[in-house]
N, CA, C, O and CB atoms as a CASP TS submission, in Angstrom:
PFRMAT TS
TARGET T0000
AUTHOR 0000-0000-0000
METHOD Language model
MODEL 1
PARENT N/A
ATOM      1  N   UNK     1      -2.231   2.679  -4.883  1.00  0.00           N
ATOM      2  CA  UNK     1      -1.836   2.576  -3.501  1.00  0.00           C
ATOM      3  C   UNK     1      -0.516   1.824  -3.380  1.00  0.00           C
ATOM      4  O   UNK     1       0.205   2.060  -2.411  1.00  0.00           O
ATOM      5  CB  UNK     1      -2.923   1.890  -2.688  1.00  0.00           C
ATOM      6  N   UNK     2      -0.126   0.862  -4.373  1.00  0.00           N
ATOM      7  CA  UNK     2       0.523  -0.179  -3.779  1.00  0.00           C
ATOM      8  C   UNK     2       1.168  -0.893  -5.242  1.00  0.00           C
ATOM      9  O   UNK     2       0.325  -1.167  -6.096  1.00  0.00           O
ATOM     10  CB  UNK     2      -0.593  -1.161  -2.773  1.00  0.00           C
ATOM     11  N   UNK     3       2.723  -1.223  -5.584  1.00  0.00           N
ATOM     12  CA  UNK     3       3.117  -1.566  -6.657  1.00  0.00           C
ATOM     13  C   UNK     3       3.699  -3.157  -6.680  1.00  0.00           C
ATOM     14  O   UNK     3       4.605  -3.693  -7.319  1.00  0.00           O
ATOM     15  CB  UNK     3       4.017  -0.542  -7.005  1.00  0.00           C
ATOM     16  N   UNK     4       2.844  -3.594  -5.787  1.00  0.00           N
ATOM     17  CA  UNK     4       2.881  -4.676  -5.647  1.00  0.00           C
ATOM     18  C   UNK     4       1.447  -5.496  -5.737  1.00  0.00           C
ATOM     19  O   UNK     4       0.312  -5.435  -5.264  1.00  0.00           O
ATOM     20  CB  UNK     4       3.553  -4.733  -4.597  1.00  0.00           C
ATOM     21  N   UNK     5       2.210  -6.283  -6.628  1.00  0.00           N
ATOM     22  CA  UNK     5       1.020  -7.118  -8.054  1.00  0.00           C
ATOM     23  C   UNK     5      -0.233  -7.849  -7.101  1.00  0.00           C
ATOM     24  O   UNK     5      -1.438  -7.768  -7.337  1.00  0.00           O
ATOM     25  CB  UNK     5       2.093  -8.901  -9.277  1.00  0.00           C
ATOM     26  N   UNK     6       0.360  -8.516  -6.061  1.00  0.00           N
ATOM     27  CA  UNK     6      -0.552  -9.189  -5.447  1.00  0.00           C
ATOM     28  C   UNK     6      -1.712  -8.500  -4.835  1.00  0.00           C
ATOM     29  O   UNK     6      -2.907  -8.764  -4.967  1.00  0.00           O
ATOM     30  CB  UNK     6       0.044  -9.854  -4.607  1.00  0.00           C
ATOM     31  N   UNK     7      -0.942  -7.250  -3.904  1.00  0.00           N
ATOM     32  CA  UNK     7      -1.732  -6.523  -3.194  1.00  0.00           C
ATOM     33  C   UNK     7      -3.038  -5.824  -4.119  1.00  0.00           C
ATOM     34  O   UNK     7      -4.156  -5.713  -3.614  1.00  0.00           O
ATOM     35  CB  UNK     7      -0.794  -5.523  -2.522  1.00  0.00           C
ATOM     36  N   UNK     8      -2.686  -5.282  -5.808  1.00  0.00           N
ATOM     37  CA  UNK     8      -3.381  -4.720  -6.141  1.00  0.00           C
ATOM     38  C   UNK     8      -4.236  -5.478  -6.546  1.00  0.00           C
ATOM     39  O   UNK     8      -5.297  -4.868  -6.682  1.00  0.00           O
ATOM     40  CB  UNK     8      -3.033  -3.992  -6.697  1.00  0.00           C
ATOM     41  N   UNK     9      -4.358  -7.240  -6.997  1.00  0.00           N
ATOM     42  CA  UNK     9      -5.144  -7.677  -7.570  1.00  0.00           C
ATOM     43  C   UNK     9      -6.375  -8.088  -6.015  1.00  0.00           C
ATOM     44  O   UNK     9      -7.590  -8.233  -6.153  1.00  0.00           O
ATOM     45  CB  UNK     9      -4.392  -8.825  -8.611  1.00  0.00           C
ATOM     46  N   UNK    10      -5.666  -8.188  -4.746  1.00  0.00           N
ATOM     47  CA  UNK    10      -6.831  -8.242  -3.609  1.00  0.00           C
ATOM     48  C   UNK    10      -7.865  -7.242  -3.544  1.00  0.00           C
ATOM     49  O   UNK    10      -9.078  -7.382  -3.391  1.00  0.00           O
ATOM     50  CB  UNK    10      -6.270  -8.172  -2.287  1.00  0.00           C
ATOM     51  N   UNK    11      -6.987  -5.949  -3.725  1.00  0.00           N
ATOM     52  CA  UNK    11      -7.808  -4.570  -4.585  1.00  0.00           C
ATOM     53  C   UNK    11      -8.689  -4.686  -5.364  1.00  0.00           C
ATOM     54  O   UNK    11      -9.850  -4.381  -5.093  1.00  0.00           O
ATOM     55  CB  UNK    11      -7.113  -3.792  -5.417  1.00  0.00           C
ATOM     56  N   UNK    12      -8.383  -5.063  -6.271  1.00  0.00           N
ATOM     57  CA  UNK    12      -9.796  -5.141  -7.663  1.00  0.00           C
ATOM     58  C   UNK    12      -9.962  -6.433  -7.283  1.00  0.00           C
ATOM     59  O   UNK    12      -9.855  -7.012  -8.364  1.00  0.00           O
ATOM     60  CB  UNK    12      -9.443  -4.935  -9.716  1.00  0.00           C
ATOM     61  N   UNK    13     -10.147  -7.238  -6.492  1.00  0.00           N
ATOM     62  CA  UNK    13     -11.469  -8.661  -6.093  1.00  0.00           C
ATOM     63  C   UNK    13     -12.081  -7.529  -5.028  1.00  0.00           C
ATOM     64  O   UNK    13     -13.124  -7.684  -4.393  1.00  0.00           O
ATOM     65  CB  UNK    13     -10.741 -10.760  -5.063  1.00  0.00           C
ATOM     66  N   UNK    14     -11.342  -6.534  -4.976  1.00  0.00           N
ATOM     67  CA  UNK    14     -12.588  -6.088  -3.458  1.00  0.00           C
ATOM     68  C   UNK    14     -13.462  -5.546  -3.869  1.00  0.00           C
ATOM     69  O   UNK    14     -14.630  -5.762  -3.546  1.00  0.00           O
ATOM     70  CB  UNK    14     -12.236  -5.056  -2.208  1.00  0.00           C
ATOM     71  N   UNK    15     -12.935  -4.423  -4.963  1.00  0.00           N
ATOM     72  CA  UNK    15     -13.942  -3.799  -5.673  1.00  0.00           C
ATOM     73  C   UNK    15     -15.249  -3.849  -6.109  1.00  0.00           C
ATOM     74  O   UNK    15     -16.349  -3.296  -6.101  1.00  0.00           O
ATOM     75  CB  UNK    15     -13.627  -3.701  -6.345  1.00  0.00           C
ATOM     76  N   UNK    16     -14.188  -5.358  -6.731  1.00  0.00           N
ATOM     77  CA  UNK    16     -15.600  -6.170  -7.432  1.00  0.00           C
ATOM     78  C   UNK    16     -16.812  -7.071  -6.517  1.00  0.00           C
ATOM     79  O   UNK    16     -17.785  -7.791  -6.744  1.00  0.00           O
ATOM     80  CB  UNK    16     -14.946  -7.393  -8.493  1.00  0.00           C
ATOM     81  N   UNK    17     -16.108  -6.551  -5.428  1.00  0.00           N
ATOM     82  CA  UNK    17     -17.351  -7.283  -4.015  1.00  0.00           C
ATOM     83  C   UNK    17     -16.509  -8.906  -4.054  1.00  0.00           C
ATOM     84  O   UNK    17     -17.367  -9.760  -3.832  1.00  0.00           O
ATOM     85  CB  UNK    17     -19.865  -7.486  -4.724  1.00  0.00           C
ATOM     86  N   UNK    18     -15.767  -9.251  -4.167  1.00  0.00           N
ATOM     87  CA  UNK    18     -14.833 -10.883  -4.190  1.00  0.00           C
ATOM     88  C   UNK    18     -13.948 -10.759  -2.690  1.00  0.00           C
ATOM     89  O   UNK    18     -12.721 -10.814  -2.604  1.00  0.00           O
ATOM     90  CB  UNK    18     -13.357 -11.050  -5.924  1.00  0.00           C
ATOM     91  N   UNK    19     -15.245 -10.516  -1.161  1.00  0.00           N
ATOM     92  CA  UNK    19     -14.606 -10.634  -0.527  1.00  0.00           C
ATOM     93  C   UNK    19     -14.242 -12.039   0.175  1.00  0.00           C
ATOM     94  O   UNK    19     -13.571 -12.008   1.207  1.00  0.00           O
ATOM     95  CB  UNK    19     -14.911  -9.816  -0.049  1.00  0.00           C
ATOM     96  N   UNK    20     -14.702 -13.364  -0.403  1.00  0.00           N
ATOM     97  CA  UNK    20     -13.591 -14.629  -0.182  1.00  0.00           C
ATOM     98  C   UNK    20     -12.193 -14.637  -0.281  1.00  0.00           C
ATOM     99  O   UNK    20     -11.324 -14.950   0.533  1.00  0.00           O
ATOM    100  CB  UNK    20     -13.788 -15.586  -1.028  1.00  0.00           C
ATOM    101  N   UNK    21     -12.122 -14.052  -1.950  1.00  0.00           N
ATOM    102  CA  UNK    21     -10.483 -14.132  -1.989  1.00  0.00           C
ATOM    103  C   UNK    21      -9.883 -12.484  -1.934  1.00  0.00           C
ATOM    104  O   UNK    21      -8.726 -12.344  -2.330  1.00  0.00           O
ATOM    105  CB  UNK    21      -9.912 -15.004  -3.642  1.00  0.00           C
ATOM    106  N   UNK    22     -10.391 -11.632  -1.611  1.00  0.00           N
ATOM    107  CA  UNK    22      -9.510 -10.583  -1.371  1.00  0.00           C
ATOM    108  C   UNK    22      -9.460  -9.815  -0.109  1.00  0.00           C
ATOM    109  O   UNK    22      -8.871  -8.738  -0.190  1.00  0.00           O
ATOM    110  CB  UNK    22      -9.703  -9.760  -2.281  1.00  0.00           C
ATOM    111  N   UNK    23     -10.013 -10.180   1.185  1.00  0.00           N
ATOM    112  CA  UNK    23      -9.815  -9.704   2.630  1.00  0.00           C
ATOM    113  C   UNK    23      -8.811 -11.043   2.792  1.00  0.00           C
ATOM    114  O   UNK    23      -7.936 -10.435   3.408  1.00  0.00           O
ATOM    115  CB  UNK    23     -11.419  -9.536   3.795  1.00  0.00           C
ATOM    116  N   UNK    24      -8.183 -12.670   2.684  1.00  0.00           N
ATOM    117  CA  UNK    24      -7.632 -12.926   3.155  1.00  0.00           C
ATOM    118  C   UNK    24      -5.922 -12.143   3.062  1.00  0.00           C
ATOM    119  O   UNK    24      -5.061 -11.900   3.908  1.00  0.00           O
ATOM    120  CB  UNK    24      -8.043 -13.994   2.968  1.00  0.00           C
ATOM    121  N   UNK    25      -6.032 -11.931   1.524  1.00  0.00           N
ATOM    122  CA  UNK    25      -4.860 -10.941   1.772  1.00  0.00           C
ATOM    123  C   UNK    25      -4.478  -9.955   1.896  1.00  0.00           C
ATOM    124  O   UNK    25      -3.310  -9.602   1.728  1.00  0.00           O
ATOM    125  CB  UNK    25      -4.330 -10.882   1.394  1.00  0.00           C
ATOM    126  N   UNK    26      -5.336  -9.337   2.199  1.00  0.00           N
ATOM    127  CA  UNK    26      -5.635  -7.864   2.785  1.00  0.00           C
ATOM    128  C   UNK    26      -4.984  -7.899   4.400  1.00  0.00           C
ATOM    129  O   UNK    26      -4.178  -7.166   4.973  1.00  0.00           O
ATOM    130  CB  UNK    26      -7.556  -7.511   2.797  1.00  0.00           C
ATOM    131  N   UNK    27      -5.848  -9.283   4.882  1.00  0.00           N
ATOM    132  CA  UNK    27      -5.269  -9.171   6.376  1.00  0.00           C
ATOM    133  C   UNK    27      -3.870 -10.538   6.484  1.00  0.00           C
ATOM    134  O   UNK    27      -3.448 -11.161   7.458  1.00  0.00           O
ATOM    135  CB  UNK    27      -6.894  -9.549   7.718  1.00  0.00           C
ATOM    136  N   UNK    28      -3.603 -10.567   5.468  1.00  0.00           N
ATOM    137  CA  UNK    28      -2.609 -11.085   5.416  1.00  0.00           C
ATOM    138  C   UNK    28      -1.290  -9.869   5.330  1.00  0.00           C
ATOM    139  O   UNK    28      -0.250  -9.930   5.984  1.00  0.00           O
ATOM    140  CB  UNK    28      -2.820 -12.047   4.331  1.00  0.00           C
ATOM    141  N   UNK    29      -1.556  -9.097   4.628  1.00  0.00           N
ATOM    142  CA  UNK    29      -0.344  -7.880   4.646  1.00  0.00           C
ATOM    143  C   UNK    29      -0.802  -6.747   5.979  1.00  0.00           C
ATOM    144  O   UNK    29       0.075  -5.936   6.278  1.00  0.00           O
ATOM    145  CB  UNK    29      -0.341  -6.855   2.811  1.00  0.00           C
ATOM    146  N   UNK    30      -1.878  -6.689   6.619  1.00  0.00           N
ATOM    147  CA  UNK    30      -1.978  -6.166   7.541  1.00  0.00           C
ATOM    148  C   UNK    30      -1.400  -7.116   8.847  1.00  0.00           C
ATOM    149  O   UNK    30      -1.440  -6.375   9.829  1.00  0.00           O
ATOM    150  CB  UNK    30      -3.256  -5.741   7.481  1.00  0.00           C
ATOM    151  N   UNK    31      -0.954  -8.272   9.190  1.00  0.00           N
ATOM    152  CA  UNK    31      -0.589  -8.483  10.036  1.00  0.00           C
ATOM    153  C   UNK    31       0.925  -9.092   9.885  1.00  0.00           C
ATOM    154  O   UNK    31       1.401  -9.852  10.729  1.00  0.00           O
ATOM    155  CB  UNK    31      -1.518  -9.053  10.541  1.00  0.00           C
ATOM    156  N   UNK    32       1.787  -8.573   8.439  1.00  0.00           N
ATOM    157  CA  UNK    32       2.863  -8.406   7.850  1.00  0.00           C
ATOM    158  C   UNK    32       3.205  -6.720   8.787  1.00  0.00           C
ATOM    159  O   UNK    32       4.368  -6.322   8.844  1.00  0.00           O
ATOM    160  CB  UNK    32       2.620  -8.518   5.985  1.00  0.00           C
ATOM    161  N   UNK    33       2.514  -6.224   9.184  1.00  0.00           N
ATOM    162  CA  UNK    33       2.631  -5.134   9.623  1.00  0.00           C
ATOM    163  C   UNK    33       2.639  -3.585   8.337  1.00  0.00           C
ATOM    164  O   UNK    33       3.182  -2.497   8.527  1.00  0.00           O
ATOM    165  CB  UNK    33       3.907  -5.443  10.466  1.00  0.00           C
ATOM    166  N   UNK    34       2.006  -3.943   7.352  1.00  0.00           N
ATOM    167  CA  UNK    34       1.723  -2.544   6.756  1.00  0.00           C
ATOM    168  C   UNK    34       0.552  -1.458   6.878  1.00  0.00           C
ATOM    169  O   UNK    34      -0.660  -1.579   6.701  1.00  0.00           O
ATOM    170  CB  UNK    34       1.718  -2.762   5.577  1.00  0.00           C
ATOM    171  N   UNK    35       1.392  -0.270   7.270  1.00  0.00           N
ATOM    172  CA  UNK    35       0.118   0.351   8.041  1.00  0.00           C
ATOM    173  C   UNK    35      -0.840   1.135   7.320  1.00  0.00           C
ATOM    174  O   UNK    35      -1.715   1.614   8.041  1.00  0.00           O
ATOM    175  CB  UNK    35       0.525   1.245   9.103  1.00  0.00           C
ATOM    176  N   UNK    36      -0.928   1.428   5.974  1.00  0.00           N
ATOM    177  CA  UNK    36      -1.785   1.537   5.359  1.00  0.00           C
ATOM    178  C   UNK    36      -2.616   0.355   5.149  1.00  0.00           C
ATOM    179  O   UNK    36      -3.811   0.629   5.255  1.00  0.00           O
ATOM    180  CB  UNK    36      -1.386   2.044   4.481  1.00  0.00           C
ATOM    181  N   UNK    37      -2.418  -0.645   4.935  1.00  0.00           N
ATOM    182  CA  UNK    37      -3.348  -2.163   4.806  1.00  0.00           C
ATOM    183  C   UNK    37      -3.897  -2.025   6.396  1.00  0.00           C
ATOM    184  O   UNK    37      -5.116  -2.126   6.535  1.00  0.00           O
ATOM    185  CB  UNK    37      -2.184  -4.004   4.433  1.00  0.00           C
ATOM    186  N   UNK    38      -3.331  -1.871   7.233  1.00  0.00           N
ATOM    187  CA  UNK    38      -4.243  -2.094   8.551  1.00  0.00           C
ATOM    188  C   UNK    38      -4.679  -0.981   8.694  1.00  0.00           C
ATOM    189  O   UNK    38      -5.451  -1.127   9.641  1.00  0.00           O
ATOM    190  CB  UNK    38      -3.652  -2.565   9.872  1.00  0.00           C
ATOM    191  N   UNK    39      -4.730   0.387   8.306  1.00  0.00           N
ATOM    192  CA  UNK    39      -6.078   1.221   8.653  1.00  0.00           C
ATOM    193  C   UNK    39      -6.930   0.815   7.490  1.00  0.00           C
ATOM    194  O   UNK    39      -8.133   0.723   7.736  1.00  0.00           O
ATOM    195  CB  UNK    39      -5.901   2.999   8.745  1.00  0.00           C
ATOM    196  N   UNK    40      -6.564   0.576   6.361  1.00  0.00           N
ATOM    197  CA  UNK    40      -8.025   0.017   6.066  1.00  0.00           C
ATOM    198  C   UNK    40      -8.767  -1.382   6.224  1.00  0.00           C
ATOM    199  O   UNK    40      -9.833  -1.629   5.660  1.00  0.00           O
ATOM    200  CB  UNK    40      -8.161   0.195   4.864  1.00  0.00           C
ATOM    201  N   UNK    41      -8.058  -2.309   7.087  1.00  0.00           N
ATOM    202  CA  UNK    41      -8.882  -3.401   7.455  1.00  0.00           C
ATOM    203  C   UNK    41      -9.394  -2.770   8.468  1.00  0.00           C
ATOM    204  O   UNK    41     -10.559  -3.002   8.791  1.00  0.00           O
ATOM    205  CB  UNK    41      -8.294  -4.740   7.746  1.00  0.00           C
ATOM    206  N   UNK    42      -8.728  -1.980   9.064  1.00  0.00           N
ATOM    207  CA  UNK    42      -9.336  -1.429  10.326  1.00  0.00           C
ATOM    208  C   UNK    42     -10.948  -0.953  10.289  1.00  0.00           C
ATOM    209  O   UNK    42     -11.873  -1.382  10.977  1.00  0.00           O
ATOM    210  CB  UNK    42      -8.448  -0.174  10.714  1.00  0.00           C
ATOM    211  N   UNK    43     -10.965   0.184   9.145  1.00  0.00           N
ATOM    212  CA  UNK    43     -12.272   0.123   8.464  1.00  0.00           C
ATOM    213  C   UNK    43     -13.082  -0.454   7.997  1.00  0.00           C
ATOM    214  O   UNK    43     -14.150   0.116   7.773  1.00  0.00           O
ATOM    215  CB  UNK    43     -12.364   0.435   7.918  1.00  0.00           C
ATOM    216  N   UNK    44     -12.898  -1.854   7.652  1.00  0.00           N
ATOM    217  CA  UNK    44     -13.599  -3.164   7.157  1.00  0.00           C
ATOM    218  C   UNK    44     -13.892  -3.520   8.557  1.00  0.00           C
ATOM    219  O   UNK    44     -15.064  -3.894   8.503  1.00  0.00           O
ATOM    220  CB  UNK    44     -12.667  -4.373   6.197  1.00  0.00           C
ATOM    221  N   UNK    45     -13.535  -3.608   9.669  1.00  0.00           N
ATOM    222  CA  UNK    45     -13.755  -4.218  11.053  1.00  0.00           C
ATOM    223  C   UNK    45     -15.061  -3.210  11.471  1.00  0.00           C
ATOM    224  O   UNK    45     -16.259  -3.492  11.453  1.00  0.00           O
ATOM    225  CB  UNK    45     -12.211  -4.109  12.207  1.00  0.00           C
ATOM    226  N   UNK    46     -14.630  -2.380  11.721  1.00  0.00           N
ATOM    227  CA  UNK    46     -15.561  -1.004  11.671  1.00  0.00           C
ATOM    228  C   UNK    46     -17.402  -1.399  11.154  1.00  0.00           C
ATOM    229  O   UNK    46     -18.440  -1.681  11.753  1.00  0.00           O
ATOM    230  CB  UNK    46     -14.669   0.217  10.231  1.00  0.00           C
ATOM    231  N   UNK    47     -16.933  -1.183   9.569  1.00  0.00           N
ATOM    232  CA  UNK    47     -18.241  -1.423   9.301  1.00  0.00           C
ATOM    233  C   UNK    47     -18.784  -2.545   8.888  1.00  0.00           C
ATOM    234  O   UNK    47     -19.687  -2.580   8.053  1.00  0.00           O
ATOM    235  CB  UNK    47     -18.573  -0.722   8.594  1.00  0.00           C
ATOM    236  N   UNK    48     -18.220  -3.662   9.502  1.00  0.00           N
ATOM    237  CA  UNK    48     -18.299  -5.299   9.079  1.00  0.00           C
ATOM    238  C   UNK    48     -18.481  -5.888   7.865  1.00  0.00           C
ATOM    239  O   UNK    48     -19.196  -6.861   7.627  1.00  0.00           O
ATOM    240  CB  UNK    48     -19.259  -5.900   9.642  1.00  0.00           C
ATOM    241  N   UNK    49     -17.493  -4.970   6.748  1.00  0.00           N
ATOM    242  CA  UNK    49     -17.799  -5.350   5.257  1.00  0.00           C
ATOM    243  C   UNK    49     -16.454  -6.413   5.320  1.00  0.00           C
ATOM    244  O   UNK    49     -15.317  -6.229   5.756  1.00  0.00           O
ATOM    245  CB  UNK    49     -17.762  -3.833   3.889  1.00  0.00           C
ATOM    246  N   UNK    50     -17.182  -7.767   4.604  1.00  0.00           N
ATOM    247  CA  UNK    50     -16.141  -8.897   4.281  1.00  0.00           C
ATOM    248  C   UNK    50     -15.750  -9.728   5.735  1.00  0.00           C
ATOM    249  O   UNK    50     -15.608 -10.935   5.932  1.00  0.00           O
ATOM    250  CB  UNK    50     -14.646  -8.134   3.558  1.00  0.00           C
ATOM    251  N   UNK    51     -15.644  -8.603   6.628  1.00  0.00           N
ATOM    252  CA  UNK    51     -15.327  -9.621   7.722  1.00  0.00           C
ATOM    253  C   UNK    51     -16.652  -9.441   9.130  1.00  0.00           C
ATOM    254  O   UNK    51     -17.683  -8.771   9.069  1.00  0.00           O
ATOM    255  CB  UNK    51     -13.481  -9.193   8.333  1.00  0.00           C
ATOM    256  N   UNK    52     -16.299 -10.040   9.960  1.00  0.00           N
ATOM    257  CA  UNK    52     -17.316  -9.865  11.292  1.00  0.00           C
ATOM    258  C   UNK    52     -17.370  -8.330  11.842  1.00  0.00           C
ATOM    259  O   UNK    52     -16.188  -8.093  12.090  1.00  0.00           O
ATOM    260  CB  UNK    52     -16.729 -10.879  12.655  1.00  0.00           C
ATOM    261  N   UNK    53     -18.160  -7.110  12.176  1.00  0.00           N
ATOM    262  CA  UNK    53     -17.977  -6.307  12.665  1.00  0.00           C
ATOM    263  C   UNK    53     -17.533  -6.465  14.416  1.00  0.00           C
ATOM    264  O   UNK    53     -18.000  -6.975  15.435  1.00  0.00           O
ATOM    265  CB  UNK    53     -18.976  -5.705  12.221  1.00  0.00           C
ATOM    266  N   UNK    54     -16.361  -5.691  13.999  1.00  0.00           N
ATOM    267  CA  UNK    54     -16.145  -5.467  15.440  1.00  0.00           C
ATOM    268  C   UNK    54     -15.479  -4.447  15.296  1.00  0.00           C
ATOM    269  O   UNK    54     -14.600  -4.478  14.434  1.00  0.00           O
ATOM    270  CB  UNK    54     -15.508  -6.469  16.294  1.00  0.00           C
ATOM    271  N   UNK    55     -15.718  -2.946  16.256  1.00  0.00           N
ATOM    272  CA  UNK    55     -15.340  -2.051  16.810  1.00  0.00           C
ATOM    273  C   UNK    55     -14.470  -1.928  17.903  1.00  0.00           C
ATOM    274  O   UNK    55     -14.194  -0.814  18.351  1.00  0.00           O
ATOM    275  CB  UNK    55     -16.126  -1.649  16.962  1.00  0.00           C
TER
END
């Protein structure tokens, strides 16, 4: 998705279910404004994985 080191290692903590340390920077580059990172937090909001559900 993404060739940037940081972003991919929030990636594989997510994978691995390590959502302490890998939704903060997830929604850390989603409110950097990247819009692939915010449709998929968007989807984490959705189905309240890692963070609080809200629709």
């Amino acid at each position: 998705m993404t060739a940037d080191p940081e972003l991919e290692q929030a990636f594989e903590l997510f994978r691995k279910g390590d959502m302490e340390h890998s939704v903060p920077v997830l929604l850390q580059y989603a409110e950097e404004g990247d819009p692939e990172i915010q449709s998929f937090v968007g989807t984490l909001y959705a189905s309240g994985e890692g963070v609080e559900k809200d629709l």
